[in-house]
C-alpha positions in Angstrom: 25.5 -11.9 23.9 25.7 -15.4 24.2 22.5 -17.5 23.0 22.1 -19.2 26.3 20.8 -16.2 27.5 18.6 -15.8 25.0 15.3 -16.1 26.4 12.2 -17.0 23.7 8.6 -17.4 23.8 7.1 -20.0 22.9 3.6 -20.1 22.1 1.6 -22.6 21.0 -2.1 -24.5 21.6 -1.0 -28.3 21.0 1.0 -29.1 24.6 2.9 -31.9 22.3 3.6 -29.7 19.3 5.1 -27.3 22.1 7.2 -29.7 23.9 8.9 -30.5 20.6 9.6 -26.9 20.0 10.8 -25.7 23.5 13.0 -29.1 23.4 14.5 -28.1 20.7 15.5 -24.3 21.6 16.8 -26.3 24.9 19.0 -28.2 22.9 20.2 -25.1 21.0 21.0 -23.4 24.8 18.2 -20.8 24.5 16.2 -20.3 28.1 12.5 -20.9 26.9 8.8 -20.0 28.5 5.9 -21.4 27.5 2.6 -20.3 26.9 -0.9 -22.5 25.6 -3.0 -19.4 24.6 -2.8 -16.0 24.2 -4.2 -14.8 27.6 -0.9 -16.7 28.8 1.7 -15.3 26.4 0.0 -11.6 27.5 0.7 -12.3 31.4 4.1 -13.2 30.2 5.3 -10.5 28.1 3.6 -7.9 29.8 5.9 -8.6 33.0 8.7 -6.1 31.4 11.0 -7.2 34.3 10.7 -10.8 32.2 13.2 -10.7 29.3 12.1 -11.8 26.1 14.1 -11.9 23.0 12.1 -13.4 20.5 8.4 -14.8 20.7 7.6 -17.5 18.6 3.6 -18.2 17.8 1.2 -20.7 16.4 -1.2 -18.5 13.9 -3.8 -20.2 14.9 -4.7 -20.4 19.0 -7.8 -21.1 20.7 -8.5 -17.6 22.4 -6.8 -14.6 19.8 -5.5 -15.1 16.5 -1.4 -15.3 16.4 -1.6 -12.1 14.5 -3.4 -10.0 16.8 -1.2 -11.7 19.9 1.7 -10.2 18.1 0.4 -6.6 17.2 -0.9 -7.1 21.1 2.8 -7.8 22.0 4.3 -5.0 20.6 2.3 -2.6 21.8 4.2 -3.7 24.8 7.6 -4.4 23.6 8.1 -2.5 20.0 11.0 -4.1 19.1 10.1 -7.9 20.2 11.2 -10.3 16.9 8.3 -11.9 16.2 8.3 -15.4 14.2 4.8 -17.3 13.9 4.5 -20.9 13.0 1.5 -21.9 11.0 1.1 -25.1 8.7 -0.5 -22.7 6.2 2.9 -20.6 6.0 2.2 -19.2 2.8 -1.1 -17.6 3.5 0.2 -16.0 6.3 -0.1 -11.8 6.4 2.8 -11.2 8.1 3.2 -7.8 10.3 6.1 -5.9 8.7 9.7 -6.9 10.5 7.9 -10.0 11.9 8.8 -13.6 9.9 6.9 -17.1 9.3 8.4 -20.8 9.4 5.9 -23.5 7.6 5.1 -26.1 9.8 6.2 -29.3 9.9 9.6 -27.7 10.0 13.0 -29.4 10.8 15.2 -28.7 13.7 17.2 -27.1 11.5 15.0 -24.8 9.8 14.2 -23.7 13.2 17.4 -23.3 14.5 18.6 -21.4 11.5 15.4 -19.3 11.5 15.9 -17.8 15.4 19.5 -16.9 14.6 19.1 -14.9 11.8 16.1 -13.2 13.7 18.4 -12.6 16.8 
């Protein structure tokens, strides 16, 4: 499968923080949705007629912690990759078979980071 129709998640509190982020997967050819909070993200991957081949998540979002959005997630869809973004990378308790990127993180870091997830 070709990445432009990969189709990512993207959720994160900070609209300018997101913009970056979905501008970037753009740029890499990946179809992105958006989401500000986690009652958001929920509406979105709950709508199991919506593909959805990786979420990315801040850890830290005003309504439910990253963590629980992502347990919440795959409740719905078990085998969702699941990255989270946090600027506190290395105190993150990551889920088993879900990853973390330190923020600030380069474009590259990024890109290289979904590929090896998808």
């Amino acid at each position: 499968m070709s990445k432009s129709h990969r189709t990512l998640l993207v959720v994160e509190d900070d609209d300018i923080v997101r913009m970056l982020i979905v501008d970037v997967l753009e740029e890499l050819d990946y179809k992105v949705l958006e989401a500000a909070d986690g009652d958001q993200a929920s509406a979105i991957f709950s709508d199991l007629g919506q593909q959805i081949d990786l979420m990315m998540t801040d850890v830290g979002l005003p309504d439910i912690n990253g963590r629980d959005l992502a347990l919440k997630a795959r409740k719905v869809r078990p085998d969702l990759p699941i990255l989270f973004a946090s600027g506190y990378a290395d105190n993150v308790d990551v889920p088993a078979g879900m990853q973390s990127i330190g923020k600030p993180f380069s474009i590259d870091q990024l890109r290289d980071k979904v590929k090896s997830m998808l």
